[in-house]
C-alpha positions in Angstrom: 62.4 -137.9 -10.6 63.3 -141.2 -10.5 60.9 -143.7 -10.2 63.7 -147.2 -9.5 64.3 -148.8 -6.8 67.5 -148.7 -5.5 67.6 -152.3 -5.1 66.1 -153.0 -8.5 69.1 -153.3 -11.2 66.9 -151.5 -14.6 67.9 -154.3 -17.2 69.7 -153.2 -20.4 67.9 -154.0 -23.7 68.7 -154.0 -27.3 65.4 -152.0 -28.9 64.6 -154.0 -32.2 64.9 -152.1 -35.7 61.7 -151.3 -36.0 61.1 -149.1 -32.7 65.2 -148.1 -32.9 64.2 -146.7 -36.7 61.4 -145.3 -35.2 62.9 -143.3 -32.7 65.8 -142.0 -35.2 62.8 -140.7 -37.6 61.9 -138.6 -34.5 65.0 -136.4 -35.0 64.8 -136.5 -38.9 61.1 -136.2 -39.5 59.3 -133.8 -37.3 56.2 -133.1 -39.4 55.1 -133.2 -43.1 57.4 -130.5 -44.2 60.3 -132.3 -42.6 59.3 -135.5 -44.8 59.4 -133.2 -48.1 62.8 -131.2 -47.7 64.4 -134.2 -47.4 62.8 -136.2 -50.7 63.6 -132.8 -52.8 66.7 -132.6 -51.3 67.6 -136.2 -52.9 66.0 -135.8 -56.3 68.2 -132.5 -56.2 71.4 -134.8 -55.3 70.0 -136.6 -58.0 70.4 -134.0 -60.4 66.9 -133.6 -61.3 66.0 -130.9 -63.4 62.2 -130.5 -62.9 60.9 -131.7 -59.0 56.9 -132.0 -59.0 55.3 -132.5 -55.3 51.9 -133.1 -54.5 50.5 -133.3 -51.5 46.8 -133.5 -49.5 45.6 -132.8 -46.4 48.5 -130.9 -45.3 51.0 -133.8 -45.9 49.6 -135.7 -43.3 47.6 -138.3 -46.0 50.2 -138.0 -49.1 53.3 -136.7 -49.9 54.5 -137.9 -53.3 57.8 -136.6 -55.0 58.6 -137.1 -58.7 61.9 -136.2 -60.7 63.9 -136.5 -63.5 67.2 -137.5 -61.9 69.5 -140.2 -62.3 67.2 -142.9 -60.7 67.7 -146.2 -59.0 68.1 -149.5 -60.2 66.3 -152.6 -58.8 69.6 -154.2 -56.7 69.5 -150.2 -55.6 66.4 -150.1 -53.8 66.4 -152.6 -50.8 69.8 -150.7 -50.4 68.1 -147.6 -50.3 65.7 -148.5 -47.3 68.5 -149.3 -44.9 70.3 -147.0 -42.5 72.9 -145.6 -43.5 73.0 -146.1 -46.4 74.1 -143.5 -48.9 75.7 -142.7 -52.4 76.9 -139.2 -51.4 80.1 -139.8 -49.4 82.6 -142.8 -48.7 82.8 -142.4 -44.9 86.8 -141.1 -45.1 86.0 -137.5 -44.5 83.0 -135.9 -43.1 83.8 -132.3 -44.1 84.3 -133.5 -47.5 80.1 -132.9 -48.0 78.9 -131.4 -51.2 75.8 -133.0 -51.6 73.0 -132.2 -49.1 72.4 -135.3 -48.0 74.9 -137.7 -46.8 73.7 -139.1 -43.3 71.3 -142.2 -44.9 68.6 -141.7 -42.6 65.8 -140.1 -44.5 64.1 -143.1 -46.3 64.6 -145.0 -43.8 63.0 -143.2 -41.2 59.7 -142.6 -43.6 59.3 -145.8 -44.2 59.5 -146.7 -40.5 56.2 -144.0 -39.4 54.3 -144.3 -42.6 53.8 -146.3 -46.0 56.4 -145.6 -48.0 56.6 -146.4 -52.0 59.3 -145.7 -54.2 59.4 -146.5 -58.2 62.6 -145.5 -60.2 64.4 -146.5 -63.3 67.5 -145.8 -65.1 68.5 -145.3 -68.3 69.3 -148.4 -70.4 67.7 -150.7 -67.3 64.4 -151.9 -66.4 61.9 -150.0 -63.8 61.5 -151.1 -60.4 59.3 -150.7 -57.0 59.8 -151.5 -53.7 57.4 -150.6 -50.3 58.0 -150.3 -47.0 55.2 -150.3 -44.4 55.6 -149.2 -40.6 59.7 -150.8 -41.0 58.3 -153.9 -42.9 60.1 -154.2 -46.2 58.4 -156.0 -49.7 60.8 -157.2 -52.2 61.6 -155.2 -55.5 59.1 -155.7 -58.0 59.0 -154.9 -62.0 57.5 -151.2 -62.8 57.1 -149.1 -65.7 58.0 -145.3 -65.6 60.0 -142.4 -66.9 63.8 -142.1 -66.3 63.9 -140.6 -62.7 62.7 -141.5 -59.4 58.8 -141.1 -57.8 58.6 -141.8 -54.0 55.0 -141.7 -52.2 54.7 -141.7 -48.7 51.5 -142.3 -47.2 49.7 -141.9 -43.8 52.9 -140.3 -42.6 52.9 -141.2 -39.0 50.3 -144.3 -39.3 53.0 -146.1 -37.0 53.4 -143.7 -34.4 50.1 -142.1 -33.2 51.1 -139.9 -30.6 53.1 -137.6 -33.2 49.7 -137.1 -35.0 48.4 -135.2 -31.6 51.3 -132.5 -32.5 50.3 -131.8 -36.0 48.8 -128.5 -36.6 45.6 -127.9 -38.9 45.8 -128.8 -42.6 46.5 -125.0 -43.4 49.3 -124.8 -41.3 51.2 -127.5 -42.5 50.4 -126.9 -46.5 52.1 -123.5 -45.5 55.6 -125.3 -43.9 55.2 -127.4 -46.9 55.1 -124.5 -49.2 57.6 -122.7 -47.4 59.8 -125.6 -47.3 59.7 -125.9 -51.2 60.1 -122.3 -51.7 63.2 -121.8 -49.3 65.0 -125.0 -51.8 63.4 -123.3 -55.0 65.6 -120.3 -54.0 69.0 -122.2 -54.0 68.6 -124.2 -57.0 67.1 -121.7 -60.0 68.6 -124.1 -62.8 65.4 -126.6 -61.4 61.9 -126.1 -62.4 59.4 -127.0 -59.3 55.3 -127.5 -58.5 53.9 -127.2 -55.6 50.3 -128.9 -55.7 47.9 -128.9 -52.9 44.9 -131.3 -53.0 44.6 -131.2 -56.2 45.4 -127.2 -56.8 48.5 -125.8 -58.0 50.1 -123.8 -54.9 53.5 -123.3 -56.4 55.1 -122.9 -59.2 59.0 -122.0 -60.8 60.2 -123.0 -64.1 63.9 -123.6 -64.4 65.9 -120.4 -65.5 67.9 -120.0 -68.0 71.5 -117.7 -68.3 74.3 -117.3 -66.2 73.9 -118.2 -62.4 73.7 -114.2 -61.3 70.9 -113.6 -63.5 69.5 -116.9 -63.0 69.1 -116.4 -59.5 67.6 -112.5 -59.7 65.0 -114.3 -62.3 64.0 -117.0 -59.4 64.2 -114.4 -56.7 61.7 -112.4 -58.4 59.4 -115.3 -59.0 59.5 -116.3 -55.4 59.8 -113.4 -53.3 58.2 -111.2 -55.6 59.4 -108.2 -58.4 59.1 -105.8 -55.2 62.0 -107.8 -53.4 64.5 -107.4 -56.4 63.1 -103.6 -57.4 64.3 -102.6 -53.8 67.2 -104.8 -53.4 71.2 -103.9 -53.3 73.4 -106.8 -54.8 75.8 -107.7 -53.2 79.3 -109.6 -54.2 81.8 -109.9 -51.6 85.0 -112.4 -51.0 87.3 -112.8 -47.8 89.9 -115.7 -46.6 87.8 -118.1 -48.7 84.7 -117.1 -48.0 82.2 -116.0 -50.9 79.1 -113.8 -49.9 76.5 -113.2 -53.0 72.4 -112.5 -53.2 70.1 -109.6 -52.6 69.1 -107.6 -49.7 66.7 -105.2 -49.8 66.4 -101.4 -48.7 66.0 -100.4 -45.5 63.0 -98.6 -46.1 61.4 -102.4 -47.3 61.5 -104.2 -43.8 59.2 -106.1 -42.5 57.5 -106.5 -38.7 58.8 -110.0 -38.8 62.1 -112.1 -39.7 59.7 -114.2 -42.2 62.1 -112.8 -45.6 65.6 -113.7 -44.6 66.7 -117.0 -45.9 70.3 -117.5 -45.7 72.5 -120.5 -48.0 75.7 -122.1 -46.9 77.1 -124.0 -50.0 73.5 -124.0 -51.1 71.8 -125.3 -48.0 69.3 -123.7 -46.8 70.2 -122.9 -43.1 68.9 -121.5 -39.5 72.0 -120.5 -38.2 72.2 -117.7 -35.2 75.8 -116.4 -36.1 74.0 -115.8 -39.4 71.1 -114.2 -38.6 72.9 -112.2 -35.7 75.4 -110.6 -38.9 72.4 -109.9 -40.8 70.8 -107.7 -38.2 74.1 -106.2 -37.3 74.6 -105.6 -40.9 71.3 -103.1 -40.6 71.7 -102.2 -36.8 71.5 -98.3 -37.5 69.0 -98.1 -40.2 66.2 -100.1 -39.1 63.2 -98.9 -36.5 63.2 -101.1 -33.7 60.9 -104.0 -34.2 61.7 -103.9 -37.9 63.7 -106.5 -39.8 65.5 -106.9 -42.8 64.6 -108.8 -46.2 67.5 -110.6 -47.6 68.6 -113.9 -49.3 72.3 -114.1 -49.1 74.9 -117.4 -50.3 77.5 -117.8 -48.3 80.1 -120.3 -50.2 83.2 -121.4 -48.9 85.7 -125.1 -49.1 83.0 -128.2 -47.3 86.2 -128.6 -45.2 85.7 -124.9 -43.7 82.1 -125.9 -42.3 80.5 -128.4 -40.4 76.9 -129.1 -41.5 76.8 -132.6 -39.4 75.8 -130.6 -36.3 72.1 -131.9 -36.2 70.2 -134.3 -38.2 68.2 -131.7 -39.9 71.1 -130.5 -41.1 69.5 -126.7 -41.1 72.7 -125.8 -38.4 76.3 -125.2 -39.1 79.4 -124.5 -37.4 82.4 -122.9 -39.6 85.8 -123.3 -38.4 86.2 -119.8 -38.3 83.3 -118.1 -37.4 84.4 -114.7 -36.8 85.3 -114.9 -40.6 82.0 -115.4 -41.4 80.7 -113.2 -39.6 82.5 -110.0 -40.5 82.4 -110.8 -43.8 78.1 -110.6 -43.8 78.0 -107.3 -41.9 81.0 -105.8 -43.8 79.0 -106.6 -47.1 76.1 -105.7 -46.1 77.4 -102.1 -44.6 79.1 -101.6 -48.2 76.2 -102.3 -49.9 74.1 -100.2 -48.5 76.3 -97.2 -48.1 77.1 -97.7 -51.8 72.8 -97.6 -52.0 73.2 -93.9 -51.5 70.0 -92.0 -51.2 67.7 -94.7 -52.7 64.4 -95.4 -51.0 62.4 -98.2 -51.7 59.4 -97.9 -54.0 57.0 -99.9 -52.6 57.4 -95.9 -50.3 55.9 -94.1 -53.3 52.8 -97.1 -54.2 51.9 -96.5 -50.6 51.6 -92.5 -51.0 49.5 -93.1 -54.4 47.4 -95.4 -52.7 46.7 -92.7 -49.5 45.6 -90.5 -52.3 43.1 -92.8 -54.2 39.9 -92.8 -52.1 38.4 -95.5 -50.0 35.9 -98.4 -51.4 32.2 -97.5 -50.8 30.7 -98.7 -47.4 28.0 -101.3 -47.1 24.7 -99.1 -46.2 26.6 -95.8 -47.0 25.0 -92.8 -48.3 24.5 -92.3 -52.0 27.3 -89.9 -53.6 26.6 -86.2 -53.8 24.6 -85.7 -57.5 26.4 -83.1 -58.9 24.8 -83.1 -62.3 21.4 -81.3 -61.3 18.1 -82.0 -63.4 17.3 -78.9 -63.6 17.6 -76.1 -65.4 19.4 -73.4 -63.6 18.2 -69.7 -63.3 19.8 -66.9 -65.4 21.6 -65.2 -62.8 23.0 -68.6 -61.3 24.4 -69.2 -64.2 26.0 -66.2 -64.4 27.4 -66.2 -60.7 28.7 -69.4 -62.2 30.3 -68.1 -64.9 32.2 -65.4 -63.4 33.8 -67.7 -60.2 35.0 -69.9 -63.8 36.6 -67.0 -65.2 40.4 -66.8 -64.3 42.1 -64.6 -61.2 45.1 -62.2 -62.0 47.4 -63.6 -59.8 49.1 -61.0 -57.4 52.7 -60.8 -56.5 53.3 -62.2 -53.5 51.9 -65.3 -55.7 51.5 -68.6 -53.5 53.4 -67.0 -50.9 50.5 -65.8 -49.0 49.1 -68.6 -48.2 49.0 -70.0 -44.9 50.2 -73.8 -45.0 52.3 -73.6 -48.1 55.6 -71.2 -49.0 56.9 -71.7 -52.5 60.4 -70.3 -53.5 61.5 -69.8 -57.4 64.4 -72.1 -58.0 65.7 -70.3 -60.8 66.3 -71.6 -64.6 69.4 -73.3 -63.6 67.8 -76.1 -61.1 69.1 -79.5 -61.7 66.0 -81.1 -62.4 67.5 -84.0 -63.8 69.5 -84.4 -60.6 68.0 -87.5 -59.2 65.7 -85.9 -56.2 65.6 -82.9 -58.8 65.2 -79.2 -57.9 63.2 -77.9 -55.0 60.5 -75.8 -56.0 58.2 -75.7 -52.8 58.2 -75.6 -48.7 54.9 -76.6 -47.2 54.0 -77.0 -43.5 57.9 -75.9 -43.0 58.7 -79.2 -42.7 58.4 -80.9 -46.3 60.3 -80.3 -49.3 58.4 -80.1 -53.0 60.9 -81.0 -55.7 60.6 -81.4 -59.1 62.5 -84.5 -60.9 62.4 -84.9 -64.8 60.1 -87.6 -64.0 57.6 -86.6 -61.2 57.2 -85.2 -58.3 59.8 -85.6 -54.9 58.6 -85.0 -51.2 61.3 -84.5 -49.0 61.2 -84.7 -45.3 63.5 -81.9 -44.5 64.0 -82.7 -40.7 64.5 -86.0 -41.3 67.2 -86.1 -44.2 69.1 -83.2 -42.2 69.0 -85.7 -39.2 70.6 -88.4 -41.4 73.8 -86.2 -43.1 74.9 -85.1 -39.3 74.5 -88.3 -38.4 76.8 -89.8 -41.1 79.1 -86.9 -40.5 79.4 -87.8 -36.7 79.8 -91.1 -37.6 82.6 -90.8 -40.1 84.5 -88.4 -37.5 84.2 -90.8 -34.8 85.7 -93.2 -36.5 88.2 -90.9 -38.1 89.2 -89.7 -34.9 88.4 -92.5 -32.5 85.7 -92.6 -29.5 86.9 -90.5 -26.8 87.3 -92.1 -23.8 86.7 -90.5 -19.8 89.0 -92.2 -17.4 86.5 -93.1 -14.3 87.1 -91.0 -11.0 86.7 -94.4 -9.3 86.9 -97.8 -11.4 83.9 -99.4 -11.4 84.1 -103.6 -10.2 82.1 -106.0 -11.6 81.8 -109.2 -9.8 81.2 -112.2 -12.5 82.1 -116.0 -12.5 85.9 -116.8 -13.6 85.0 -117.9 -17.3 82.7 -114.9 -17.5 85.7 -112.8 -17.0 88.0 -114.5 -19.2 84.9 -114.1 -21.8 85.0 -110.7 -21.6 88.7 -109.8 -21.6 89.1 -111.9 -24.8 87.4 -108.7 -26.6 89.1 -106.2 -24.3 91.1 -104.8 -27.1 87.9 -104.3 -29.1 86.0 -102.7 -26.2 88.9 -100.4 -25.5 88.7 -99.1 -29.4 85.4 -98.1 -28.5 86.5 -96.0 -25.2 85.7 -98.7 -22.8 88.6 -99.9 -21.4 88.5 -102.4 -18.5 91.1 -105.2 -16.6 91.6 -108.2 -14.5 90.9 -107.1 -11.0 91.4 -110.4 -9.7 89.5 -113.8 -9.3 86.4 -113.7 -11.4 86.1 -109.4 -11.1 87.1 -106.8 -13.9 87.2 -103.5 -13.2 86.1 -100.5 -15.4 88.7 -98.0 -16.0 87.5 -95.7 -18.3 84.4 -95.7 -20.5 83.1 -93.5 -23.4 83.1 -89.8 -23.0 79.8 -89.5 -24.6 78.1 -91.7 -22.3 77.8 -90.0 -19.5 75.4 -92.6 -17.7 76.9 -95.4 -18.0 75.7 -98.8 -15.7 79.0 -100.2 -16.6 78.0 -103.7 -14.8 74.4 -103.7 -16.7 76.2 -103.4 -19.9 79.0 -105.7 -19.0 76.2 -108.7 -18.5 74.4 -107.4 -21.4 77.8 -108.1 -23.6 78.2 -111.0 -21.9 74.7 -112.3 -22.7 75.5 -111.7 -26.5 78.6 -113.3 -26.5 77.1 -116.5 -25.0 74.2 -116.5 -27.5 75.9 -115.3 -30.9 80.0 -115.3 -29.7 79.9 -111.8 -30.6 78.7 -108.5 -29.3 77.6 -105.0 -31.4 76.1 -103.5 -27.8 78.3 -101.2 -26.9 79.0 -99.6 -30.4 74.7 -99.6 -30.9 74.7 -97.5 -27.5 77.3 -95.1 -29.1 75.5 -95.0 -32.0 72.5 -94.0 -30.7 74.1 -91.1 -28.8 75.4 -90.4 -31.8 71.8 -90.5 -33.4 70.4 -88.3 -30.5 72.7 -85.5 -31.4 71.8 -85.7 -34.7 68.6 -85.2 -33.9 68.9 -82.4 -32.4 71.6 -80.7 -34.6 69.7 -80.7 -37.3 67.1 -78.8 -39.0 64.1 -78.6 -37.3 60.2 -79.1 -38.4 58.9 -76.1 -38.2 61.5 -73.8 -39.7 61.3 -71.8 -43.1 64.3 -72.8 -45.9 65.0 -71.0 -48.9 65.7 -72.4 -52.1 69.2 -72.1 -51.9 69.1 -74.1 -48.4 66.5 -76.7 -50.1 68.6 -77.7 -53.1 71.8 -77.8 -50.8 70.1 -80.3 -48.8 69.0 -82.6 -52.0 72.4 -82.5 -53.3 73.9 -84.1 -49.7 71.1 -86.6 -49.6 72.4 -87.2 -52.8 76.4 -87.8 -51.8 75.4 -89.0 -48.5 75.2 -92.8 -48.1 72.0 -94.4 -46.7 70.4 -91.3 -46.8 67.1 -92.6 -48.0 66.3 -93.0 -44.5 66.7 -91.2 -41.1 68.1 -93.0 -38.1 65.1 -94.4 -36.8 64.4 -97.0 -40.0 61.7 -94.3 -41.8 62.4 -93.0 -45.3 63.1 -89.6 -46.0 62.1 -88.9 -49.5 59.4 -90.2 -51.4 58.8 -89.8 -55.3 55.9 -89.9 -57.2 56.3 -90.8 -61.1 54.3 -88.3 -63.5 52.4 -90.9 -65.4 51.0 -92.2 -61.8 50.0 -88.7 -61.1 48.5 -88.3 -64.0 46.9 -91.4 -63.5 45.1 -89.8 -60.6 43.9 -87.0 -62.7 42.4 -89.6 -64.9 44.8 -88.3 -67.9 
């Protein structure tokens, strides 16, 4: 609402430095962990080998950063504090970025909200320090220190009040802070870091050592945990200039929330939606709904194919091709994961050891069942005793007869060294008892079968094409001119996939056929709904996820069933295509198929 006059002309001012600085560290700093990104991001520019931050109270009372980089000299510093200022690029060419600053904004706008100090000193040169308070700027001043570069920022927004309602609790913003320096720890494994929180170490990496692969597996496992890299794929993959590298992990490791997925472009760490969209599509048919991936992934290409000066934070990006980019994430990550084969995660199997192990003792629980007795037993107790100890001749129906469990012989010639080894039991008709060389397998026969037909209908559909219906009567859907042009850029797409629509006109299209195995099909709902995706991610994977799950259906219900008896023969056929089949390791709905117990963990049970 406007609250003028329309007689009253609003004058036009020129906001001093201080408030204009003020504002501009709005869009740069947006809470503590904003304030510490971009310090480590300029002691990394720097080329610091070894990046210690401390912080207390959440960021909110100190932030100070200390490296080992090149550092500043004293005619440096002033130079520092104003906007715009920057080492990292000459102005000529703004795609020519390979640093991850370059804008000249971040010291700047800290000094402008808090207290800013920053000491530095180069090699062969004297050490300086200079301050900057709510915008006001104190001359350089002598300083002794190490080679490098410490900046302390205090009372971070002192000079502008009403940002300190918006801060969370301490806690919270420790954790962003935290995050933030983990998130940079993960692009830049050749650093050491330290993370310390009033006083107490919160994080910690020492630099790695080797060549960049290995480096980065090292710091991976540091940050995200040996878990991540025991149940993650590599993956390596180039296309038209475009380099994809990192780790992403099994299906059958997801988590309930996006919170592991950090994705790099050129080493920055990014929160890109073309990016993220790949990544789920990547895993769109082996993941239960409400599940999401764990992955950090590189994506490297020429500064001049990508635009990170989108947003001051610099966390977006726009590449000059995006489809590029985008097929070459979910083509990678498909490859990977196919060439994954039957693996299942591990963290599958801790879980089944840890079902077995029982629960901690209750507060105000009964005591345990005494089981060594303080007396002396009678004569013909002990004898009773005695003869349920001594062994049973077993009959020849064997294990056979019992109700829940059906064991088969496998023969001497099982491969038990095949990797889900040889099947030696059926219990429940529904779960599959192998024996590996090194433990035991349990194999969930209904859902493994339910994965091979599914990769089998798969691989004919696309061997053969989706089968289209022609409609009796073509469906119109009504939508807005560009809409229409929107969705007839990707008509050629749609109609590989056996929906095959036209220009009917003004802002209509009309539906002329659609896929046979659809056969209730709200063409218009689905139309919006690829519409929708191509506004939000300028790409859409609906229509092949609603073939897929057709697809997913009848595998479901083509395949063996719980319930039913297999014999040996049947049981080691099906461990042998779980083991040809890719991304067997778990069935369609995101939940693994197999799970293997190690021997010395059994034993371990046993107390052996």
């Amino acid at each position: 609402m406007n609250n003028h006059s329309p007689n009253i002309r609003p004058i036009i001012r020129q906001l001093d430095e201080a408030t204009a600085n003020r504002i501009a560290a709005g869009e740069v700093v947006e809470r503590p962990a904003s304030a510490v990104k971009e310090l480590v991001e300029n002691a990394l520019d720097a080329g610091a080998t070894r990046i210690d931050i401390a912080i207390e109270e959440g960021g909110k009372r100190l932030i100070r950063v200390s490296d080992d980089g090149c550092g500043m000299t004293p005619d440096d510093l002033p130079l520092a504090l104003s906007r715009h200022a920057t080492s990292k690029i000459d102005g000529n060419d703004l795609l020519a970025i390979n640093s991850f600053g370059f804008r000249g904004e971040a010291l700047p706008s800290l000094g402008a909200v808090g207290r800013l100090t920053i000491t530095s000193r180069v090699d062969g040169d004297e050490g300086a320090e200079i301050s900057v308070t709510a915008g006001r700027i104190t001359p350089p001043r002598p300083a002794a220190g190490n080679r490098g570069t410490v900046v302390e920022l205090r009372d971070l927004f002192f000079a502008t009040p009403a940002r300190l309602k918006f801060m969370r609790s301490e806690r919270a913003e420790t954790q962003a802070v935290a995050e933030t320096v983990r998130r940079l720890a993960m692009a830049e494994p050749y650093t050491g870091f330290t993370l310390s929180a009033d006083g107490k170490e919160a994080f910690r990496a020492d630099a790695e050592q080797g060549e960049l692969f290995g480096a980065l597996q090292a710091r991976l496992a540091r940050v995200m945990g040996r878990d991540f890299i025991d149940n993650a794929i590599a993956i390596d993959a180039e296309r038209d200039g475009l380099t994809l590298t990192g780790f992403a992990a099994l299906p059958t490791y997801s988590r309930g929330a996006a919170v592991a997925q950090h994705l790099y472009v050129n080493g920055r760490p990014v929160r890109d939606k073309l990016l993220t969209g790949a990544l789920r599509a990547g895993y769109m048919d082996v993941l239960a709904s409400g599940r999401h991936p764990a992955a950090v992934l590189y994506l490297t290409c020429d500064p001049q194919l990508v635009d990170v000066n989108v947003h001051p934070a610099k966390a977006e990006v726009r590449f000059r091709d995006p489809t590029a980019a985008r097929g070459l994430v979910v083509s990678a990550l498909r490859h990977g994961l196919a060439n994954a084969g039957h693996r299942a995660s591990s963290t599958v199997g801790d879980a089944t050891l840890a079902a077995f192990r029982p629960e901690p003792a209750r507060l105000n629980a009964p005591p345990p069942r005494n089981y060594q007795m303080d007396y002396r037993p009678s004569g013909g107790a002990i004898r009773a005793s005695l003869d349920l100890q001594a062994p049973v001749p077993m009959q020849e129906t064997g294990f056979s007869e019992a109700p829940s469990a059906r064991f088969e012989p496998a023969g001497d010639d099982a491969p038990a060294t095949a990797p889900l080894g040889a099947a030696r039991a059926q219990i429940h008709e529904n779960y599959i008892i192998a024996q590996s060389d090194d433990g035991l397998v349990i194999v969930d026969q209904h859902a493994a079968h339910e994965r091979l037909v599914y990769e089998r209908l798969k691989a004919q559909a696309e061997a053969n094409g989706i089968a289209s219906q022609a409609l009796l009567i073509p469906e119109i859907v009504e939508l807005s001119e560009a809409d229409a042009a929107r969705i007839l850029s990707i008509a050629g797409e749609l109609a590989e996939l056996g929906l095959v629509i036209e220009a009917f006109g003004g802002g209509a299209v009309a539906v002329r056929e659609a896929p046979a195995m659809l056969t209730r099909l709200n063409a218009q709902a689905l139309i919006r709904d690829i519409l929708d995706d191509l506004s939000d991610q300028g790409t859409s994977d609906r229509l092949r996820a609603r073939l897929d799950a057709v697809l997913s259906s009848m595998a479901c219900h083509g395949s063996v069933r719980s319930g039913r008896r297999m014999t040996a023969d049947e049981m080691n056929a099906l461990l042998r295509d779980m083991e040809r089949t890719p991304k067997s390791g778990q069935c369609n709905h995101g939940r693994p198929t197999w799970v293997k117990l190690r021997l010395a963990d059994i034993e371990r049970l046993f107390g052996r």
